[in-house]
C-alpha positions in Angstrom: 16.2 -24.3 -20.1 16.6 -20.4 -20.0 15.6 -18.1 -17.0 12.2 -16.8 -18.6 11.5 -21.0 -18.9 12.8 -21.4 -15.5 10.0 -18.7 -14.5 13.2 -16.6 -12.5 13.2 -13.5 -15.0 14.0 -10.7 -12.3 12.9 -7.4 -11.4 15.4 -4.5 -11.8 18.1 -5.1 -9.2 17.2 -2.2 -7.2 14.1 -3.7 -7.0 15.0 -7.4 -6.2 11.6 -8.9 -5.0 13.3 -11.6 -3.2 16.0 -9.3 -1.3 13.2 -7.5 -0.4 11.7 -10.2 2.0 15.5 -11.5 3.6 14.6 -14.2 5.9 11.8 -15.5 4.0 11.9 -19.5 4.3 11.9 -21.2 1.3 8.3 -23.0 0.2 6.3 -20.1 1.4 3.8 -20.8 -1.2 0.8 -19.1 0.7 0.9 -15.4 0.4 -2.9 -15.5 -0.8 -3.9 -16.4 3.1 -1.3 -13.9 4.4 1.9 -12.0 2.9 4.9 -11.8 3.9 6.3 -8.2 5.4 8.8 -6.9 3.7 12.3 -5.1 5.3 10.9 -1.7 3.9 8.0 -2.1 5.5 9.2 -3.2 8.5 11.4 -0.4 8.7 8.7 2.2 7.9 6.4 0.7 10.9 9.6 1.1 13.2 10.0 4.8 12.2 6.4 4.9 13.2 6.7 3.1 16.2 9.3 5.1 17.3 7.6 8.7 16.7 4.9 7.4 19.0 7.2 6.7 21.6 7.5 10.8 21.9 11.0 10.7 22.7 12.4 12.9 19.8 14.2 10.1 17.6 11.7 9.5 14.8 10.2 12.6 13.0 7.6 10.1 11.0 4.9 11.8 9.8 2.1 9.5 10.0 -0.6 12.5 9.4 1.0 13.1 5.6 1.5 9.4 5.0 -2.7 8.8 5.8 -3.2 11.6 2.8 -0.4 10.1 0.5 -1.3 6.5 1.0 -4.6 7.1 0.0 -3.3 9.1 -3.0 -0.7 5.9 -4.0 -3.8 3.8 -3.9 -6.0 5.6 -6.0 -3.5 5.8 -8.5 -3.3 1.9 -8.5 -7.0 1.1 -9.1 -7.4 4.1 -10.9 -9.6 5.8 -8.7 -10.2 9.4 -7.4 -9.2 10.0 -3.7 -12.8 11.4 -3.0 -13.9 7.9 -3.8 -11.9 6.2 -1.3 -12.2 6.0 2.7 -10.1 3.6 5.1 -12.0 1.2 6.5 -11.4 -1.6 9.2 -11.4 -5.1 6.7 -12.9 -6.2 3.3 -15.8 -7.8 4.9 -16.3 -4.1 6.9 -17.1 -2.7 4.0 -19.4 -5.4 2.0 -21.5 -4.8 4.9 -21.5 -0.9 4.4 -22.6 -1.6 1.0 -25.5 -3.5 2.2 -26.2 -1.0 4.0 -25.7 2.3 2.2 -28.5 0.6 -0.6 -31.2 1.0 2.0 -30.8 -2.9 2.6 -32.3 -5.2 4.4 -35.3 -4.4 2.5 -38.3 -6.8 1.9 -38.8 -7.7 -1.3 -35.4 -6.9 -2.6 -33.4 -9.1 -4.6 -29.5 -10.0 -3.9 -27.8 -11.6 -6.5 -23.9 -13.3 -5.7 -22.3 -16.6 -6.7 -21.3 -19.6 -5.6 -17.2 -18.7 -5.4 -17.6 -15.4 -3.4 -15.5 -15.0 -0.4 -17.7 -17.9 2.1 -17.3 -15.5 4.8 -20.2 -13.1 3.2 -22.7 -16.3 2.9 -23.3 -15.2 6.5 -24.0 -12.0 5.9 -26.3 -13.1 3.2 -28.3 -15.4 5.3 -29.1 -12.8 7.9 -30.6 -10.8 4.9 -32.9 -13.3 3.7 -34.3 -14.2 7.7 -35.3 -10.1 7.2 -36.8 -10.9 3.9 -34.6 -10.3 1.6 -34.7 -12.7 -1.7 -31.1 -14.2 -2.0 -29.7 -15.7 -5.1 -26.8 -17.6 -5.2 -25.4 -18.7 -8.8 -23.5 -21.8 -8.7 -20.5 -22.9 -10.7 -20.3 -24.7 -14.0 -16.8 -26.0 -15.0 -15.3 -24.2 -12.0 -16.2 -20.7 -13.6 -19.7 -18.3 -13.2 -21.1 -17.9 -16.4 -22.2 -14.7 -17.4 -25.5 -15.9 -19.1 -25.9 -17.4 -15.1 -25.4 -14.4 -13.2 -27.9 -12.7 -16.2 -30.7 -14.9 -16.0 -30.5 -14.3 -12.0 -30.4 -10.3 -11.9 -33.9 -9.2 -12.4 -35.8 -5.6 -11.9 -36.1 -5.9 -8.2 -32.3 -6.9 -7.7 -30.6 -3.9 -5.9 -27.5 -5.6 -5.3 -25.4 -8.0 -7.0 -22.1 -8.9 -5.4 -18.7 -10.9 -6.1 -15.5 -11.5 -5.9 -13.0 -10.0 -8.6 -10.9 -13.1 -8.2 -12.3 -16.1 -6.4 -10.8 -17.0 -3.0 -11.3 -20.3 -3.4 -9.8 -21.3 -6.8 -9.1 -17.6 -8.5 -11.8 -17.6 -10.9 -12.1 -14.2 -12.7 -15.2 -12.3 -13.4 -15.7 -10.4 -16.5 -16.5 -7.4 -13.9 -17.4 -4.9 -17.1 -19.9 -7.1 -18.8 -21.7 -8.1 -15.4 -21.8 -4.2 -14.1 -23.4 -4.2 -17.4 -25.9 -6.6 -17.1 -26.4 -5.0 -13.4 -26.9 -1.4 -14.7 -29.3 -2.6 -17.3 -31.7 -3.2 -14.7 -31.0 -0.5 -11.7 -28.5 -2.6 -10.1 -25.5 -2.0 -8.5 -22.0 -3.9 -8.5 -20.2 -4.5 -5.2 -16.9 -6.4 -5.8 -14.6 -7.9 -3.0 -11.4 -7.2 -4.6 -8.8 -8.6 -2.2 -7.3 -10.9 -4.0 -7.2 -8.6 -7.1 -5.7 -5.5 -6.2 -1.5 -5.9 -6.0 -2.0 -8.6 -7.9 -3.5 -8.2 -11.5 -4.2 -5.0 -13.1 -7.2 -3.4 -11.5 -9.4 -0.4 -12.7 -12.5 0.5 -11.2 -13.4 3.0 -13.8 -13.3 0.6 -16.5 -14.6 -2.6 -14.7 -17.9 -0.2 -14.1 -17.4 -1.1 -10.1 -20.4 1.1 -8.2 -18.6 -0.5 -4.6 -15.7 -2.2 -3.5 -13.4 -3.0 -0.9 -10.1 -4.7 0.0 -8.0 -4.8 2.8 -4.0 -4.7 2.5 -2.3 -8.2 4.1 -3.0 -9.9 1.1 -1.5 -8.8 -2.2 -1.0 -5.0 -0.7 2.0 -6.9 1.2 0.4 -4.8 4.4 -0.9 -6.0 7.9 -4.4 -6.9 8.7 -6.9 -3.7 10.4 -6.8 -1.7 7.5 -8.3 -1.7 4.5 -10.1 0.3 1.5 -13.6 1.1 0.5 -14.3 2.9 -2.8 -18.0 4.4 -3.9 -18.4 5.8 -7.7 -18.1 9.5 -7.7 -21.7 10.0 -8.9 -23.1 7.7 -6.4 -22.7 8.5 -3.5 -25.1 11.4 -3.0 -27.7 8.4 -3.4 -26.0 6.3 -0.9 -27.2 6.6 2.8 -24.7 6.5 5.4 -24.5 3.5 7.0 -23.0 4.7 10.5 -22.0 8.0 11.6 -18.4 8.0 13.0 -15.6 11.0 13.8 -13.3 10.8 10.6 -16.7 11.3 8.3 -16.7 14.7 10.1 -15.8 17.8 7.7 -16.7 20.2 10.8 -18.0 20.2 14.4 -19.1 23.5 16.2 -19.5 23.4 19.8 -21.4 26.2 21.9 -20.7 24.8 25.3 -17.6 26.2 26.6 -16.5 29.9 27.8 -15.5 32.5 24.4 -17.7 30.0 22.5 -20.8 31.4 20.2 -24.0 31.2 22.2 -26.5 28.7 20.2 -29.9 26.5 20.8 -27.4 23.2 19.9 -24.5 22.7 21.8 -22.9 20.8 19.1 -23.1 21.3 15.4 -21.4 18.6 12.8 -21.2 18.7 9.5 -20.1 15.5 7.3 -17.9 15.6 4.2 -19.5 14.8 1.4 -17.0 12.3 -0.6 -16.7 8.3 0.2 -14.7 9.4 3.6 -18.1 11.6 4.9 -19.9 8.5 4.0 -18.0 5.2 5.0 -15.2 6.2 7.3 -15.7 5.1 11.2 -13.2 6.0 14.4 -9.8 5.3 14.6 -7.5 3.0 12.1 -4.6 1.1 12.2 -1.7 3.7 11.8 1.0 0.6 11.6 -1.4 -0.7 8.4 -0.8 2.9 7.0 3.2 2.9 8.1 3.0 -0.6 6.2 1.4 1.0 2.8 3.6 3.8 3.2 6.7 1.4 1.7 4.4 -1.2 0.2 2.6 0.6 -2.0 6.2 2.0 -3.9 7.0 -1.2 -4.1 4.0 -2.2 -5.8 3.6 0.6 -7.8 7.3 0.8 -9.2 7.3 -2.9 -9.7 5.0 -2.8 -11.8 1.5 -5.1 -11.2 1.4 -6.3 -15.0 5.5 -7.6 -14.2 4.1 -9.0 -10.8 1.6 -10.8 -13.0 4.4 -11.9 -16.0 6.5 -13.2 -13.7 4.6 -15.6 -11.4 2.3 -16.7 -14.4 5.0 -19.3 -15.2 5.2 -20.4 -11.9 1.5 -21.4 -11.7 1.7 -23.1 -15.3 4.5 -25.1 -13.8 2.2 -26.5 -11.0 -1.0 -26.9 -12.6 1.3 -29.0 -15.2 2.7 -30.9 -13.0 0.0 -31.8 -10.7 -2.9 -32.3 -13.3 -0.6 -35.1 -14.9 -0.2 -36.4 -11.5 -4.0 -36.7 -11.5 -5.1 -34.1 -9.2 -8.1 -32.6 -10.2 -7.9 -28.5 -11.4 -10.4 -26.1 -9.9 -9.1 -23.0 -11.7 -9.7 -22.2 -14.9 -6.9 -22.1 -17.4 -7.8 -18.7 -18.5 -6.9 -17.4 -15.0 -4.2 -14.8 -14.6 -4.8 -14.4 -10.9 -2.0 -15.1 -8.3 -4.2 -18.6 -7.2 -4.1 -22.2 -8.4 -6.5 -24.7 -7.0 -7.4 -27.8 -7.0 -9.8 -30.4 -5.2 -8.3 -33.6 -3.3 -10.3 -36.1 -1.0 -9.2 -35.2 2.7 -6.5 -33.0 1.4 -5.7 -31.1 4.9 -5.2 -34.7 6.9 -3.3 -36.4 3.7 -1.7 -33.4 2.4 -0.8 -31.8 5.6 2.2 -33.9 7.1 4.2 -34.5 3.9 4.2 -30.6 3.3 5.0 -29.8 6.9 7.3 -32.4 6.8 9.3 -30.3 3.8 8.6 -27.4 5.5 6.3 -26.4 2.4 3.1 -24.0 3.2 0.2 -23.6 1.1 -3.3 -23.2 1.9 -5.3 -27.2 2.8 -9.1 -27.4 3.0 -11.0 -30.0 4.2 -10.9 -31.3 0.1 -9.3 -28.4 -1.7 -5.6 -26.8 -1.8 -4.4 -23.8 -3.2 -0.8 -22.3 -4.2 -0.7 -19.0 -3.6 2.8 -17.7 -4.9 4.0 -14.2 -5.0 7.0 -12.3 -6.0 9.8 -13.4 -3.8 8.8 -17.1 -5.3 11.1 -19.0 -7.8 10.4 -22.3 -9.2 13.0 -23.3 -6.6 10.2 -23.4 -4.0 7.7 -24.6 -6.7 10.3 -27.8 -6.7 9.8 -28.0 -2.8 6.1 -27.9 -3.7 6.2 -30.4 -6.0 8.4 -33.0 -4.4 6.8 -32.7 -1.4 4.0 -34.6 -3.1 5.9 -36.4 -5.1 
């Protein structure tokens, strides 16, 4: 067979994905629970590292990389930086959704689905003890259906929230159609977009996204404690703020100290009034901005849509090969996302030797797996994989 067969066509050679991450073991198939660091990266967090140690022999400028970051990564969702504040985590920021909509409110309807991130279930359940009307859609041929997720979004929903890709086995929503059906009837779309963003082509404008957020260990190729939130331009004057913190600050005034203007308050603050003045907190992770600082180049002069071309091949190659071993799929064939899933009886304690054994890592479930290759990956380590569990 050729190389595009083989599923090893390669980046530009400046750009060699897999020289990028030397020291990577082979079989890493698992970058969907955590990715890899790359030697840029690492680099760029030493120059970091070493400005802080205030010695003189880094001259990183972690101040200009904050702004520039969040200019690279506004660019790659196709969003305006006004839009966009750091945040701590994904999860972080589905809760200053909640929030920023006035909920919980009594009355109000939630709408989500069955394959949303299960860490947010929680979130959901603490909603519905303060009377809040939950609805969660379930699957039907491992997919959401769209006529579902209608038929559950009424005029009282004020919220309806999902993943852009599925955490569990990287079902894809049509985000545009359901912001849609959400808008139709004064709703508004949150989407967890981890698993999307770095990975597949992602626009926010065009997907109709009112809120979202990510964090950047995933398919960012960052470090976890950092992470994005975005709020539609138009928006977020309706939003309320759901915590008041020191970066949301566009000016403070204080008339307490000698040569200062006498006043009645002896502090005056004003708050910015973009998605920073509304959702930003205290301090953040300046290694997870160090880390962006390289990774988001990469990203960006890689190319997501090659990212994509070039592992697709590698998933059809598994969910071949393991579906006519008799596993059973979970993702749906249409996927393009960087996951492939599928369900096993007491996968984790049958699964789990043979694979350490080869010194293969994917992610095991109590009755699920999932391959989660990115773009150091060849179908040399899908071979590992698959003779593993031969």
């Amino acid at each position: 067979m050729g190389a595009a067969a083989h599923g090893r066509e390669e980046f530009p050679p400046r750009l060699s994905a897999r020289d990028a991450f030397p020291g990577i073991r082979p079989g890493y198939l698992n970058s969907g629970s955590v990715h890899p660091v790359s030697a840029g990266a690492r680099q760029r967090v030493a120059d970091y590292l070493a400005s802080r140690a205030m010695g003189g022999e880094s001259d990183y400028d972690i101040a200009a990389a904050r702004r520039t970051v969040m200019e690279r990564f506004a660019r790659l969702i196709n969003a305006d930086t006004g839009e966009l504040a750091y945040i701590q985590s994904t999860s972080a920021g589905e809760q200053m959704a909640v929030a920023a909509l006035g909920l919980p409110e009594p009355g109000a309807r939630v709408v989500t689905d069955a394959l949303h991130f299960f860490g947010s279930f929680h979130l959901y359940s603490e909603l519905e003890k303060a009377g809040v009307e939950v609805v969660v859609v379930r699957p039907h041929d491992n997919r959401i259906q769209l006529e579902d997720m209608a038929a559950a979004i009424d005029d009282r929903t004020r919220l309806v929230s999902v993943s852009a890709i599925a955490t569990t086995n990287g079902f894809q929503h049509d985000l545009a159609a359901l912001a849609d059906i959400a808008h139709a009837h004064g709703a508004k779309l949150f989407v967890d977009a981890i698993h999307a963003i770095g990975s597949v082509p992602f626009d926010v404008k065009a997907a109709g996204i009112d809120m979202m957020s990510t964090a950047s260990y995933k398919w960012l190729m960052g470090d976890m404690g950092l992470g994005f939130m975005y709020a539609r331009a138009d928006l977020i004057p309706e939003l309320a703020r759901p915590q008041a913190g020191y970066f949301q600050l566009a000016g403070i005034s204080s008339h307490v100290f000698p040569y200062e203007e006498p006043h009645e308050r002896a502090y005056q603050t004003r708050a910015r009034d973009d998605a920073t003045g509304l959702f930003a907190m205290g301090t953040y992770s300046n290694t997870g901005v160090a880390h962006l600082d390289y990774s988001l180049d990469f990203l960006l002069e890689l190319g997501v849509e090659n990212i994509q071309a070039r592992r697709q091949p590698l998933i059809e190659r598994v969910r071949e090969e393991f579906t006519a071993r008799g596993f059973q799929p979970l993702t749906p064939e249409d996927s393009t996302g960087p996951l492939i899933a599928f369900a096993f009886e007491n996968a984790r304690a049958r699964l789990g030797p043979k694979l350490r054994d080869a010194g293969v890592e994917i992610s095991l479930s109590q009755h699920r797996f999932r391959i989660s290759p990115s773009v150091f990956n060849t179908m040399d380590d899908i071979e590992m994989l698959l003779e593993a569990l031969a």
